[in-house]
C-alpha positions in Angstrom: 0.0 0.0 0.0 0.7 3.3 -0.7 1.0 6.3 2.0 -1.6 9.5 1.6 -4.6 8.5 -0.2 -4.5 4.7 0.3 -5.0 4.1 3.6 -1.0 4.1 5.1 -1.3 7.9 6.1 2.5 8.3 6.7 5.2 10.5 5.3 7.7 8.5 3.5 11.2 9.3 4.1 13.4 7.6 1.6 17.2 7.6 1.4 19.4 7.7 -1.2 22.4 6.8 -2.8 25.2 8.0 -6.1 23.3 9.4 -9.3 20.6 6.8 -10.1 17.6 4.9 -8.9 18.5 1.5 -9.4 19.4 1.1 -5.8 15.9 1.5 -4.5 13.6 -1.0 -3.7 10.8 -1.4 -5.8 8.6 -0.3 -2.8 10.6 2.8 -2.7 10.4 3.3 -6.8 6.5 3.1 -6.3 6.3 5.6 -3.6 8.2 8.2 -4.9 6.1 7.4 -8.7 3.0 7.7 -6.9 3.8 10.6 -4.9 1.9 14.0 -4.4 4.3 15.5 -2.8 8.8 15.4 -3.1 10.5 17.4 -1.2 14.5 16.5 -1.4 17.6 18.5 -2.1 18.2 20.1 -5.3 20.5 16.9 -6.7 18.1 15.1 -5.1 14.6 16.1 -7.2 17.1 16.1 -10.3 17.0 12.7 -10.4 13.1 12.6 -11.3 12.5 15.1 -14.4 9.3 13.1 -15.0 7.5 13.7 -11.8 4.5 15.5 -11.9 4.5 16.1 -8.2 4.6 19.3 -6.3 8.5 19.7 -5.3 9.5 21.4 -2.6 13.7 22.2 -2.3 15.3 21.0 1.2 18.2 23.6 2.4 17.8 25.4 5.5 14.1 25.7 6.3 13.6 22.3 7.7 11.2 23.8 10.1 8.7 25.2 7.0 9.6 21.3 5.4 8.1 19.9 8.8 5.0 22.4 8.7 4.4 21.7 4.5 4.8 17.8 5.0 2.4 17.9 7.5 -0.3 20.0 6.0 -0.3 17.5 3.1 -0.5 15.1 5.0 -3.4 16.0 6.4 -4.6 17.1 2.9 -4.7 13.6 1.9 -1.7 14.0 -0.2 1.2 11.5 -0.2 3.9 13.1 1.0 7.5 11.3 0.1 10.7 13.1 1.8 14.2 12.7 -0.1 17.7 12.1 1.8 20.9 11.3 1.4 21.7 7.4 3.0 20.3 7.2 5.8 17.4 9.0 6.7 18.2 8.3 10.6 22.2 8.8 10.8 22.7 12.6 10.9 19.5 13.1 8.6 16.2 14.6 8.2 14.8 11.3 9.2 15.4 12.7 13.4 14.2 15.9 12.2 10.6 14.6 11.3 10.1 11.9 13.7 10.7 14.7 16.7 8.5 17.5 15.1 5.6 15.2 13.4 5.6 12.1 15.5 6.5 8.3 15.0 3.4 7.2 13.8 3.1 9.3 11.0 6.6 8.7 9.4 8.2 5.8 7.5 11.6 5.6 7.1 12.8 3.4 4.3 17.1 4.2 4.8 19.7 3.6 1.7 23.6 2.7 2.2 24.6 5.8 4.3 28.2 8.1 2.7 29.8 6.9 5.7 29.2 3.1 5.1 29.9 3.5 1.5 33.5 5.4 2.6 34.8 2.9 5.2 34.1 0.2 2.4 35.9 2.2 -0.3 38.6 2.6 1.9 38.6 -0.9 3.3 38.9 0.0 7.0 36.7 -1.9 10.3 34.3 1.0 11.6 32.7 -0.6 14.3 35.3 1.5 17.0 35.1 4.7 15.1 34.1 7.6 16.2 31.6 9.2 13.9 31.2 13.1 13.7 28.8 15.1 11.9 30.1 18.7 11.5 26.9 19.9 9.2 26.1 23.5 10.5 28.2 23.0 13.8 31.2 24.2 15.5 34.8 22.3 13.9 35.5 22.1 18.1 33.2 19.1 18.2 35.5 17.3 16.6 38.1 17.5 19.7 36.3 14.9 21.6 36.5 12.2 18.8 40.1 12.5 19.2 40.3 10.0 21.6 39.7 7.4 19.4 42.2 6.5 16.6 39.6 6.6 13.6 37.2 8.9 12.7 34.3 9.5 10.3 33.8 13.2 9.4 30.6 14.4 7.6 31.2 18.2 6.4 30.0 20.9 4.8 30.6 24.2 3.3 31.7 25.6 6.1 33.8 22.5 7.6 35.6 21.3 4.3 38.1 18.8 4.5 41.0 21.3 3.8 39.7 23.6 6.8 39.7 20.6 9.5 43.3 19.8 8.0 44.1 22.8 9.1 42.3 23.3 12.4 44.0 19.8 13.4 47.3 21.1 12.5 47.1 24.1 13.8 46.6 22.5 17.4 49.8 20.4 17.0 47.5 17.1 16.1 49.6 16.1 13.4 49.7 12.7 13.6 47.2 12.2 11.9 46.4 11.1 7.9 43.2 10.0 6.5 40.8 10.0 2.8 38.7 12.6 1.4 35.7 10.2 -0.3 33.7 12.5 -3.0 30.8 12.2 -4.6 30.5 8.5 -3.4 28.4 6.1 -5.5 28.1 8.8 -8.7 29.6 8.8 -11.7 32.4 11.0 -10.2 33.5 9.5 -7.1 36.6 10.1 -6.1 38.7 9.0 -3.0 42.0 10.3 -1.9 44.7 8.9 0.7 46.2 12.4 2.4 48.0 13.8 5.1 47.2 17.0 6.8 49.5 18.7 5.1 48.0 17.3 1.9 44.8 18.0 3.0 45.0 21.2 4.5 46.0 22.4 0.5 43.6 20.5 -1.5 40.5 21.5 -3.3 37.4 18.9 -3.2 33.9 18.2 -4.7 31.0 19.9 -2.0 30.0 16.1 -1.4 32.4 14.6 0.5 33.2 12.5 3.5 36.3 12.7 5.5 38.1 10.3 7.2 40.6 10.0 9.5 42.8 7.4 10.9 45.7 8.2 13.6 49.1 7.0 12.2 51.7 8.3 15.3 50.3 7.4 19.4 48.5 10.2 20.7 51.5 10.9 22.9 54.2 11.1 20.4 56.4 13.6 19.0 53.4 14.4 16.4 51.1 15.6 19.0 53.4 17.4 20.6 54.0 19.7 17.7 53.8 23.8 18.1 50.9 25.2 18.4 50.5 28.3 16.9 48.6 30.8 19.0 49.1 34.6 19.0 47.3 36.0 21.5 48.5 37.8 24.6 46.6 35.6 27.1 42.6 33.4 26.8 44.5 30.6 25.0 41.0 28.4 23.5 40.2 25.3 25.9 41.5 22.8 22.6 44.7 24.2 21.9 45.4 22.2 25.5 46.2 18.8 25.3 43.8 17.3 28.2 41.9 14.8 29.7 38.2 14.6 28.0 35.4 13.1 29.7 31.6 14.4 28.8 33.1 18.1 31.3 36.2 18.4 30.1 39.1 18.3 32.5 40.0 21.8 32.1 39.9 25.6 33.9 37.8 26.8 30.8 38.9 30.0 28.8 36.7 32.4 30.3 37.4 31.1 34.4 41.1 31.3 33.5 40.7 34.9 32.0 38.9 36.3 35.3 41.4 34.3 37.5 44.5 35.9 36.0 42.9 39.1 35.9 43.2 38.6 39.7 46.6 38.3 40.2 48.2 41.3 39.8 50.4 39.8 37.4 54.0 41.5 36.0 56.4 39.9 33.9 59.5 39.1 36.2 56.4 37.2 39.0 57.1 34.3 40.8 53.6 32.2 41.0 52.4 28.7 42.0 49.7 26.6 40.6 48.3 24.0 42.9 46.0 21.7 41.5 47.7 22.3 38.0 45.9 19.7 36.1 46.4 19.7 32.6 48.5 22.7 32.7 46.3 25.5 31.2 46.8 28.1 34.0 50.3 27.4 34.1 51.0 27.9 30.5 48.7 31.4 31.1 51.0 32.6 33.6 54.9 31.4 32.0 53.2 33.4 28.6 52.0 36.5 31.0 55.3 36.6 32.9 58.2 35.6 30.4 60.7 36.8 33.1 59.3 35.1 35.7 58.6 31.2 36.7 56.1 29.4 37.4 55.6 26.7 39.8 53.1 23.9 39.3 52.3 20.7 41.4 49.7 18.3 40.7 49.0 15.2 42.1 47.6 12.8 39.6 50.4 11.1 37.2 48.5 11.1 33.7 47.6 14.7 34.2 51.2 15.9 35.0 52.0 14.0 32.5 50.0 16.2 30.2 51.2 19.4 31.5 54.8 18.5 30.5 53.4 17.5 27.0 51.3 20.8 26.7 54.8 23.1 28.1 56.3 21.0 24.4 53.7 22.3 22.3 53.8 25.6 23.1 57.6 25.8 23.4 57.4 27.1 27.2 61.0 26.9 29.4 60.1 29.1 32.6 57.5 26.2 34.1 58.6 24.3 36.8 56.7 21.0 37.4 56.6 18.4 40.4 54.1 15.6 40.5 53.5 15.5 44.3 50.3 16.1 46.4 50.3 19.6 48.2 51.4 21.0 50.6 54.0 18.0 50.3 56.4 19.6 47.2 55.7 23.2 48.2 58.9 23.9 50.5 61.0 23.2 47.6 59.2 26.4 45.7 60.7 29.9 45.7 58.4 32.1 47.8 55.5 33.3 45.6 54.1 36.9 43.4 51.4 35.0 43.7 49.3 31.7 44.1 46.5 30.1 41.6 44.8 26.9 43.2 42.7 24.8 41.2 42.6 21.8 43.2 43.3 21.2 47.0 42.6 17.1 46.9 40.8 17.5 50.8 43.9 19.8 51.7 42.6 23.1 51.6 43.6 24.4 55.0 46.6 23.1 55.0 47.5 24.4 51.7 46.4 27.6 52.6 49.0 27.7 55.7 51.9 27.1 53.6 50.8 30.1 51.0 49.8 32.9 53.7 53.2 32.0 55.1 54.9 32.7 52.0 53.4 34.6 49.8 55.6 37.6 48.9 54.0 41.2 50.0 51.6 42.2 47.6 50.4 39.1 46.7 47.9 37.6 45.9 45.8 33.9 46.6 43.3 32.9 43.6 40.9 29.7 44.1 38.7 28.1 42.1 36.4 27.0 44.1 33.6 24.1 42.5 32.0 22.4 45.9 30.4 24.1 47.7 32.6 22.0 50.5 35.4 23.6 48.8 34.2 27.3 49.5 33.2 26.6 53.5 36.8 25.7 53.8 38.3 28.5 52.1 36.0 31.0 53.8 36.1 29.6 57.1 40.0 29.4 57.0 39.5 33.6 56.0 37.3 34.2 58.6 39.3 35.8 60.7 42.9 37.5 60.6 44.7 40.1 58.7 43.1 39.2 55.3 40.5 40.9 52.7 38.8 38.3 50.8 36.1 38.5 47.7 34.1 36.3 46.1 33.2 36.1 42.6 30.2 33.2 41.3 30.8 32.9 37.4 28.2 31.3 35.5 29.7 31.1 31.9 27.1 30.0 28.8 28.3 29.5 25.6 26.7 29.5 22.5 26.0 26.4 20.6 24.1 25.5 16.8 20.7 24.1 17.4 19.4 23.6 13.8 19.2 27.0 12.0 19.5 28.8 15.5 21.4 29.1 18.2 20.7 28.4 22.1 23.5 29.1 25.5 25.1 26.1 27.0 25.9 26.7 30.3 29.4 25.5 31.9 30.0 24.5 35.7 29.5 27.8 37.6 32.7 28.3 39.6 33.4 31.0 42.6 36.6 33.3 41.8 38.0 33.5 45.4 40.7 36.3 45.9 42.5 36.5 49.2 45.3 39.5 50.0 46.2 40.9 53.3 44.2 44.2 54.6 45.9 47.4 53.1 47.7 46.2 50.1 46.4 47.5 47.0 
């Protein structure tokens, strides 16, 4: 049966695949013969110069595509949707089923590009990570990087030459892959590359990218230069550092309010405690070229990291221990001034060895996540010679819903300052 008119009142969403037809089922062939109404992309509705039907061109208004296929649906018409592959995998198919409803969508999927490009370039996908940069940010292709192969959909924005570059340009060069064009048409085209390669070529708007990790994440390859120009705000992925779903990180905009704190001058001593991956300490050694910095942090993999992110951007004046603090600190100059991004349960203690030796003038900034965290740094504050403030920063960034945009909001942090009563 036939949706619309015959009884199966349901949209039909029908992938595709390369130039031609012969890859659809006859089921498909019918629907799409018999329908009312085709809405597809351009190269799409090409394909059928003898359909009567009303067309209707896919691009950007997928929201007036959901309100049209609906109405004619309702109008008795039958109503067939055109996509690429799979309907369901990065396609319209999602887009339908959460505006209209289950029941009143079929989805009747093709070989998707990204099947069609791991075949052509004979590698196993099942461990892949697979990334679709269509109308969002390059950045979320940072968390894939985990894995050691990727499959990249693009688009005009995100072409294979631009993440080339975005890769390299955050010292991730050890990495190659293939640029698959116009797969399963009469001018398909796929290309083994390196970055370097890749980051020059031209290529066909139809493409799929894939990438396949040819030196261990920790070798000389990743540890290449990174090439960042700024005086200070270094973006969160020019870091090397640990990625679960939060991101192990003091994010751009808490590191930017934290310095601003410090009173910083070029020939400053400072400490990081709690260094982590090594963000705030690559901050301050930038910020103060004729001073040092001192970091300590506790857990092995993430010192590790800090050493590695010190290599790619070519940083001598750090100084790093892998201890717990306060253990490690009495072998520190005394400090300009102290950043602590992690106490591990010894924030009182820690605090003792800093008001001890902190240099006149200086400053204590905390980044305080638990609220635990702040009762312990206020109560230790309470009373003595100090002036403390408190700042709650509740950071939203911007993120591609669609063809709009919402705010994603990041862990709100409190900015503590602590410097002694009459120093400016």
């Amino acid at each position: 049966m036939v949706g619309g008119r015959n009884g199966n009142h349901r949209i039909a969403v029908i992938g595709m695949e390369g130039d031609g037809l012969d890859h659809l089922t006859p089921d498909s062939q019918r629907r799409i013969a018999a329908a009312d109404l085709l809405m597809g992309g351009e190269r799409h509705l090409a394909r059928l110069p003898g359909s009567s039907a009303e067309r209707i061109v896919i691009g950007s208004n997928l929201k007036e595509i959901a309100e049209r296929a609906l109405s004619g649906l309702k109008e008795g018409k039958r109503v067939v949707v055109l996509a690429s592959g799979d309907p369901l995998f990065y396609g319209i198919g999602a887009f339908l089923i959460k505006r209209i409803g289950k029941e009143r969508v079929e989805i009747y999927p093709a070989v998707s590009a990204i099947q069609l490009a791991f075949a052509r370039v004979k590698e196993p996908w099942q461990e892949a990570a697979l990334v679709s940069l269509h109308a969002k940010p390059i950045e979320n292709l940072l968390p894939a990087l985990e894995k050691g192969l990727i499959g990249l959909f693009t688009d005009e924005t995100n072409t294979p030459d631009a993440i080339a570059r975005f890769l390299l340009e955050r010292g991730e060069a050890g990495w190659a892959g293939w640029v698959c064009e116009n797969l399963g048409g009469i001018e398909e085209r796929v290309r083994a590359m390196t970055l370097d390669e890749m980051a020059r070529g031209q290529f066909a708007s139809l493409n799929v990218v894939i990438l396949k990790r040819e030196k261990p994440a920790d070798g000389a390859g990743a540890d290449r230069p990174v090439r960042w120009e700024g005086a200070f705000g270094i973006p969160d992925d020019f870091f090397v550092y640990r990625r679960p779903k939060a991101g192990l990180i003091t994010k751009k905009e808490i590191r930017v309010m934290s310095l601003a704190e410090m009173g910083l001058r070029r020939d400053r001593i400072t400490w990081d405690i709690g260094a982590g991956s090594g963000s705030v300490s690559i901050e301050l050694a930038r910020l103060c070229p004729e001073g040092e910095v001192f970091a300590i942090e506790k857990n092995r993999e993430d010192f590790e990291l800090i050493e590695r992110n010190m290599r790619r951007f070519g940083i001598e004046n750090i100084t790093a221990v892998c201890e717990r603090a306060p253990a490690g600190l009495d072998r520190f100059p005394d400090p300009n001034g102290v950043f602590i991004g992690g106490s591990g349960g010894e924030m009182a203690e820690i605090l003792s060895v800093c008001i001890a030796r902190l240099r006149p003038g200086g400053r204590i900034v905390a980044n305080l996540i638990t609220l635990e965290n702040l009762y312990h740094f206020s109560h230790f504050f309470k009373e003595g010679s100090w002036e403390v403030s408190y700042t709650l920063a509740q950071v939203s960034r911007s993120k591609p819903i669609l063809e709009m945009v919402r705010y994603e909001a990041l862990n709100p942090i409190t900015i503590a300052v602590a410097k002694r009563k009459g120093e400016r």
